[in-house]
C-alpha positions, 0 to 999 in steps of 0.5 A, spaced: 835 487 951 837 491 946 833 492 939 837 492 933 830 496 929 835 503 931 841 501 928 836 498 922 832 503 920 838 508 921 843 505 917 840 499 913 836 497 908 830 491 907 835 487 905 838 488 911 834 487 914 831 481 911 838 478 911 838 479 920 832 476 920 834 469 917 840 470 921 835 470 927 830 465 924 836 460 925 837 462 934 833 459 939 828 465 942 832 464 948 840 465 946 838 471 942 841 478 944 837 482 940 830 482 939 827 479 932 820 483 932 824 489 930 828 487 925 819 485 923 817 492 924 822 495 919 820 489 913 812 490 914 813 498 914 817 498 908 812 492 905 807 497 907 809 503 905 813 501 898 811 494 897 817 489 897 823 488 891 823 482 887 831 480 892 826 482 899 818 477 897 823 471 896 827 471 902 822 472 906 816 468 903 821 462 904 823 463 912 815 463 911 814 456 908 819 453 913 820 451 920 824 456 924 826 458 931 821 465 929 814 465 933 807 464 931 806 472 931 811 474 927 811 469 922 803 471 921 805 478 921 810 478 916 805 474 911 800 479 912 804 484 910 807 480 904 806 486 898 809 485 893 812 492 888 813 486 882 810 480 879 810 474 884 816 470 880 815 463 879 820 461 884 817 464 890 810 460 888 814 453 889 817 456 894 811 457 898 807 450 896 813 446 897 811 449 905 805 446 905 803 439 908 806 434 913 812 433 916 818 435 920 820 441 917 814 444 915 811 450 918 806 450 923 798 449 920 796 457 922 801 459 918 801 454 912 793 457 912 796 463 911 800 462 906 795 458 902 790 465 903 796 469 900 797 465 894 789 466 892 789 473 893 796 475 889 794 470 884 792 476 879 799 478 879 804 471 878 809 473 874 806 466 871 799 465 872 801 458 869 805 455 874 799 454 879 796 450 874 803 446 873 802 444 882 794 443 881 796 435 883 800 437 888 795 442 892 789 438 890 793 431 894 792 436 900 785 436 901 785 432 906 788 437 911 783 440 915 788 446 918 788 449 910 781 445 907 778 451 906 783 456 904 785 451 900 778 450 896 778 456 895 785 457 891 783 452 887 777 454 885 779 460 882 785 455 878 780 449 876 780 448 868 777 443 864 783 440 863 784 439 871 777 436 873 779 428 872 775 422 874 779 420 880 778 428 882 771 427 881 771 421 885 775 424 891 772 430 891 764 426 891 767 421 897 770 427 902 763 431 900 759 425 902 765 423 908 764 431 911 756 432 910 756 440 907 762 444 908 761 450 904 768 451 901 768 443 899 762 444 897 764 450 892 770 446 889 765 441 887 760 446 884 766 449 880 767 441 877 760 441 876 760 446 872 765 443 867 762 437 867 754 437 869 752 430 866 757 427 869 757 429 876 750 428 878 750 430 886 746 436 887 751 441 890 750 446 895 752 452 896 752 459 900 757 465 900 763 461 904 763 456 898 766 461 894 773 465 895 771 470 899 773 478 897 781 481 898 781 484 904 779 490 904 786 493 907 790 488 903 787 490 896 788 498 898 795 498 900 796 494 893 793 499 889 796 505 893 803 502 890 801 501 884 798 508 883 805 510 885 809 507 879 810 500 882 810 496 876 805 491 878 800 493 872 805 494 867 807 488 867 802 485 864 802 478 862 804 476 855 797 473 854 793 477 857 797 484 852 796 479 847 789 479 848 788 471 847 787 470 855 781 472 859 783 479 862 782 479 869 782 486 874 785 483 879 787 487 885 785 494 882 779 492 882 776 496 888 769 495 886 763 490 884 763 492 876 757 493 873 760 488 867 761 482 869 768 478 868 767 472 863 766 465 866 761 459 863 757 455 868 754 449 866 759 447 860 758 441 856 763 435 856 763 436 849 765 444 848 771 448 851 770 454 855 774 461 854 777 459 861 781 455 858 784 458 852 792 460 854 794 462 847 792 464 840 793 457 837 789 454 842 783 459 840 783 457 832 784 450 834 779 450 838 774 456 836 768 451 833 767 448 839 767 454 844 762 454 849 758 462 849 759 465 855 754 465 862 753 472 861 755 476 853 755 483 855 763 481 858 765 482 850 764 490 852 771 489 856 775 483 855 779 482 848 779 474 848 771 475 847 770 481 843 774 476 837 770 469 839 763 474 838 767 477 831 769 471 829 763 467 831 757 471 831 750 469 833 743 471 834 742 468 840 748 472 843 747 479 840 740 478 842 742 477 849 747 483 849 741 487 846 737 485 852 741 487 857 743 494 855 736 495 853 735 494 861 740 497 863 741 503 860 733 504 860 733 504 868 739 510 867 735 513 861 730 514 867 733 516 873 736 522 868 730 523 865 727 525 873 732 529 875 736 524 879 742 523 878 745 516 874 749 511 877 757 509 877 754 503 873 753 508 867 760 510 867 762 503 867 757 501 861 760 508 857 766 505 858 765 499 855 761 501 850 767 506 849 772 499 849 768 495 845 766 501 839 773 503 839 775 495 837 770 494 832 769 501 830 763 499 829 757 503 834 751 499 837 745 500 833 742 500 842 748 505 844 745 510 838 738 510 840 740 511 848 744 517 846 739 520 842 734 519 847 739 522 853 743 527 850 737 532 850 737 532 858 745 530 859 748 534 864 755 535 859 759 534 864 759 526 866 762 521 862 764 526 857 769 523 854 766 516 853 760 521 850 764 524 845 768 517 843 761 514 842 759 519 838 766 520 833 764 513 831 757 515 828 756 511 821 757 516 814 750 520 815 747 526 812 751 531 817 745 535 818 740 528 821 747 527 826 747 535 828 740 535 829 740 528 833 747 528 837 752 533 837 747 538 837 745 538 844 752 535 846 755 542 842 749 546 848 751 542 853 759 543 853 757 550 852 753 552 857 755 547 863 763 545 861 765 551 856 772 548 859 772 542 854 770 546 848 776 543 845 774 536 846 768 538 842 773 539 835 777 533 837 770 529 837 769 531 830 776 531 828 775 523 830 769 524 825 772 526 820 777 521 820 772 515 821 768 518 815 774 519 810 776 512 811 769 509 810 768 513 804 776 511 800 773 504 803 767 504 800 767 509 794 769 507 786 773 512 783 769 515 776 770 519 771 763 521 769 762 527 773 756 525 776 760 521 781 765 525 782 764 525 791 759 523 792 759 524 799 761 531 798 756 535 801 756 531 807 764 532 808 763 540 806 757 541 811 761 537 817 768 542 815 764 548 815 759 547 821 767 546 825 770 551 822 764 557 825 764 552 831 772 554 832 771 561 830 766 562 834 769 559 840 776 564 838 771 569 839 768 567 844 773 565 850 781 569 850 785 563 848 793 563 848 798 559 845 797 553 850 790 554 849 787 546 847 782 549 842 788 551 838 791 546 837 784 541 836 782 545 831 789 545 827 789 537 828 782 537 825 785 540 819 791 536 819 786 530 818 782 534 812 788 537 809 792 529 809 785 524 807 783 529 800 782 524 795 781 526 788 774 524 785 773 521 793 775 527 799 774 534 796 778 540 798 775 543 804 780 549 805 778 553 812 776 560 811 781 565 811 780 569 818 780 563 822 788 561 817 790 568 819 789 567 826 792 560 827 797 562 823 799 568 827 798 564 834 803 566 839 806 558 838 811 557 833 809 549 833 802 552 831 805 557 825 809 549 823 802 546 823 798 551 819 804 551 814 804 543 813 797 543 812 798 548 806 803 545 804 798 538 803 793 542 800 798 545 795 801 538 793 793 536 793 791 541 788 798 539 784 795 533 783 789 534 781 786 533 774 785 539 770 782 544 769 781 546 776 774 550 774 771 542 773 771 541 780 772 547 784 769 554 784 773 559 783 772 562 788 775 557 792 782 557 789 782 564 790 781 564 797 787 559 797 791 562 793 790 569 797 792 565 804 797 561 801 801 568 798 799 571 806 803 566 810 808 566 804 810 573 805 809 572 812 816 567 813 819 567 806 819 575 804 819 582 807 812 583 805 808 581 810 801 585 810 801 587 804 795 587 801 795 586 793 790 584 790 794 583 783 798 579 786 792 576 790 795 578 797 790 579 802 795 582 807 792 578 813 786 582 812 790 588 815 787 595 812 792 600 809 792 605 816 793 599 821 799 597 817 801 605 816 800 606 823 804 599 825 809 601 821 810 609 825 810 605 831 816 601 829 820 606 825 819 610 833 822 604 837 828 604 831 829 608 825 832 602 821 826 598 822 819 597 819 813 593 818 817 589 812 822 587 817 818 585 823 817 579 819 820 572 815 825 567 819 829 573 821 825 577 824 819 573 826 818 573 833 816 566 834 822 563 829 828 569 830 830 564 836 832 558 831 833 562 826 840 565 830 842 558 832 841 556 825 846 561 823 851 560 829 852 553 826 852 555 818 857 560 820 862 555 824 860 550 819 863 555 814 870 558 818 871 550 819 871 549 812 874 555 809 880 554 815 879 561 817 882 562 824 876 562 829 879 568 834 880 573 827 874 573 824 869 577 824 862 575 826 855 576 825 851 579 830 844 578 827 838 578 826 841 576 819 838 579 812 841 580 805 844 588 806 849 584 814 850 579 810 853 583 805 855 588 809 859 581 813 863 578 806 866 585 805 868 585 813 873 581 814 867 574 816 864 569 812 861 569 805 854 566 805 848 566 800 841 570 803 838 562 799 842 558 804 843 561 809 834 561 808 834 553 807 839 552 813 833 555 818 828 550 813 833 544 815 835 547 822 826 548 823 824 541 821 829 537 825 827 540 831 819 539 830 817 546 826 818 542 819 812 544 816 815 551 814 820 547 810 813 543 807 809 549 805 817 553 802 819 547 798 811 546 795 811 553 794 818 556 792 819 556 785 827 555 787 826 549 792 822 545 788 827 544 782 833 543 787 
């Protein structure tokens, strides 16, 4: 006979392929012309390989879910090989329990089984988990079927709530469990009732490892997060629920492995209380927040939203007790294994991890977690669990820096150092997040005062904590050869960033970075960098201007002469052709250049060009990593100007660039347009801000006598 399979996988898609599969579905086996179990293959590999579309999961799962002219085989086959690319819709849910059950037009009882099976193990990614809930009468009345009793059971183990456990359920439940002696799965479902209602239902109920639903098949479960991980929009379609977090947050088919913290679940529920189970909504939490029963297991808050509210919003003693004891045991048997030189265990990461969930929630650091990282940091290998390391550090409370160096970033800084120099610059990002946490507590907790005594009262603290960086990223630029794309750059100008927005007066001082490290930030070969050092001058400049006066009362003079002099370097760095000038009567450090490296520079220059020289090698013009966008601003100011004038596009003459005060007067006497040096310099700030670079054009307008008045 021949197969159709060729001409499927050549010219047609699944959807065909499902579509000649429900024609065939309706041909008796011995009339058909072609063969079906090809028209199968093709459906499973695609299923397999890229999971089915939400056209494909409800075709096929329908053919399953009733009686056809389709062998037993290919039936099973296609179920096993149900991967769904999307959330499972709703419809595709009541399209399979309409399956279930007796009657002419039901499938037969093996596949009936497996399609209970499929809806316990997709039932972490229903489009609307709810909606089982909606058929739990409807599955419940079929626990009389002994072909899918078992699978049954545990489907709806796993979808039992309080509200679904009734007098008559119980009732059923004792009859058919006293009518069957000890069938494990029945036996589970009854222990689920139990648990909801335990002086109610007196019955012992036995129970052992075929009770529960059993774990997701392990080829199932791989090639479903294979799926996922190849963009497959399972896991971004979170339920509104859980995205909201006012629902349990479940793994589900991602989680590969058994988790050191537990899921939430209550067992052993009063009649009078509400399980978390049970709450859908955040009406339903504040109505039912006093009467919230505690969790079997408290250390689930580390990762799951719904419970770290209920522990915030109800704190207890008992609970936090509990929680404490169970990471003291945990951690200290890592804490132990490290200190013998034996390598920790996953469940460590994992712990971080949730420590790391649960920290950056509260923002607040378990006192348990600080003494484990006091006591392990020394003998960490500064490699694993770096980044959860340095999350949890960030968040140490307001404390002389000096007591927080010893005790944590210190052996982190030798560590990382030594071990994983690579990631130096998660070092600066720790302390970046430090600073950030330290500024906000402080403009939380601080009274603004006039009397000089309290003015910053936590100063030495910040001033230590910025100047430690500062040497740290010195130390690091010299140490390792860094490029434009280095991340160390970029984390220690995000660390001034945070600095230079949170000064507050009376509250924040005025760090400013010691001027090697500006000049060299400022002269990185990134024109974003050049942008970002210019914002943070530019709020330092603004921060000074609103500060009361006299400066000499807050600040030594020292410290506004060394802005100044930086300031004045980068303005002739960008605005005029002075760049390494030094001068000190106009407070010009010149980048720090000497006389004979200038000189010499600039006989270098006038070699490669006799028109050129170092007061040209610079500004928007001529500045290597700003000519580009200054050019392209030009091209359109000058055809922004032939428009306006209506001057004819083919007859003028244009400018060749680079733009300067003598071409562009050199440009109106020639026959081209007429532009003033100051707005052509403002067209490039402008042009320079819409496409990211709008720091330079913060530090010209906070600095530039002309800009600030227009």
């Amino acid at each position: 006979m021949p197969s159709i399979a060729d001409n499927e996988e050549r010219n047609a898609s699944v959807n065909d392929a499902v579509h000649a599969l429900e024609r065939a579905s309706k041909i008796p086996a011995k009339q058909r012309s072609t063969k079906v179990s090809g028209v199968v293959d093709v459906i499973c590999r695609h299923a397999f390989e890229d999971g089915l579309d939400a056209t494909a999961v409800p075709a096929v799962a329908q053919l399953a879910a009733k009686k056809t002219e389709l062998d037993q085989t290919s039936v099973t086959t296609l179920i096993k090989n149900l991967y769904p690319a999307q959330r499972v819709p709703s419809d595709v849910v009541v399209s399979v329990v309409g399956g279930l059950g007796q009657g002419r037009g039901k499938p037969s009882a093996g596949t009936q089984n497996e399609l209970v099976k499929w809806l316990t193990v997709v039932y972490d990614i229903l489009e609307d988990p709810s909606i089982l809930s909606r058929l739990y009468g409807v599955l419940f009345g079929m626990l009389d079927m002994i072909s899918i009793r078992t699978s049954l059971c545990h489907l709806l183990s796993r979808i039992t709530r309080r509200k679904h456990v009734k007098p008559f359920r119980i009732q059923q439940l004792l009859e058919l469990s006293r009518g069957l002696g000890n069938e494990p799965a029945l036996q589970g479902l009854l222990r689920v009732y139990k648990d909801y209602y335990p002086d109610i239902i007196l019955t012992a109920a036995g129970t052992s490892r075929k009770s529960f639903p059993p774990a997701l098949d392990p080829e199932w479960r791989t090639r479903l997060l294979a799926i996922q991980d190849a963009g497959i929009a399972i896991e971004e379609n979170i339920p509104e629920q859980q995205r909201s977090g006012f629902r349990l947050l479940r793994k589900g088919a991602k989680r590969s492995k058994v988790s050191a913290i537990p899921e939430v679940h209550t067992f052993q529920a009063h009649e009078a209380t509400v399980t978390l189970e049970e709450i859908d909504s955040v009406e339903d939490f504040v109505e039912k927040l006093d009467r919230i029963e505690p969790p079997s297991q408290m250390i689930s808050f580390l990762t799951d939203p719904l419970l770290q509210k209920f522990a915030d919003l109800k704190p207890s003693p008992v609970s936090a007790a509990r929680v404490e004891l169970w990471l003291s045991a945990c951690l200290q048997e890592e804490y132990t294994a490290a200190q013998e030189s034996q390598e920790t265990s996953s469940q460590l990461s994992e712990v971080l991890d949730g420590l790391c969930t649960y920290t950056q929630y509260s923002k607040v650091l378990l006192s348990i977690a600080a003494r484990f990282l006091m006591a392990y940091l020394p003998i960490w290998d500064g490699v694993k669990d770096i980044d959860a390391v340095l999350v949890l550090l960030s968040r140490l409370p307001l404390q002389p820096f000096q007591d927080i160096h010893d005790n944590y970033l210190g052996p982190v800084e030798r560590a990382v150092s030594s071990q994983n120099p690579a990631f130096c610059h998660k070092l600066i990002d720790c302390y970046t997040e430090l600073l950030r946490q330290w500024t906000t507590r402080v403009t939380a907790l601080s009274t603004v005062s006039e009397t000089p005594t309290t003015r910053f009262p936590y100063r030495k603290d910040v001033e230590a904590l910025v100047s430690h960086v500062s040497t740290l990223t010195t130390s690091l630029i010299l140490s390792f050869p860094l490029d434009a794309d280095s991340p160390c750059v970029s984390s220690a100008i995000s660390f001034y960033e945070t600095l230079s927005s949170a000064t507050r007066t009376q509250l924040i001082p005025i760090v400013i970075p010691p001027p090697f490290l500006t000049y060299y930030l400022a002269q990185s070969s990134s024109g974003t960098s050049l942008s970002r050092i210019c914002a943070v001058f530019a709020n330092y400049k603004l921060a000074f201007e609103r500060h009361p006066k006299p400066l000499g009362d807050f600040y030594p003079a020292v410290l506004t002469r060394m802005f100044n002099c930086c300031l004045k370097d980068i303005y002739n760095l960008v605005w005029v052709h002075k760049a390494l000038v030094a001068d000190e009567s106009k407070s010009a450090a010149g980048f720090l250049a000497t006389p004979t490296v200038r000189n010499d520079l600039n006989v270098y220059l006038q070699e490669v060009d006799n028109e050129y020289g170092i007061g040209l090698a610079f500004g928007l013009s001529h500045n290597a990593l700003l000519a580009p966008l200054a050019a392209s601003a030009w091209r359109t100011l000058e055809e922004h100007e032939i428009q306006k004038k209506a001057y004819d596009p083919q007859a003028i003459l244009r400018h060749k660039g680079p733009v300067s005060q003598r071409t562009l007067d050199a440009l109106s006497k020639n026959g081209g347009v007429t532009v003033q040096m100051v707005d052509y310099k403002v067209s490039v700030l402008d042009w320079l801000a819409t496409r990211g670079c709008g720091g330079v054009r913060d530090l010209m307008y906070a600095t530039v006598k002309d800009l600030k008045r227009s």
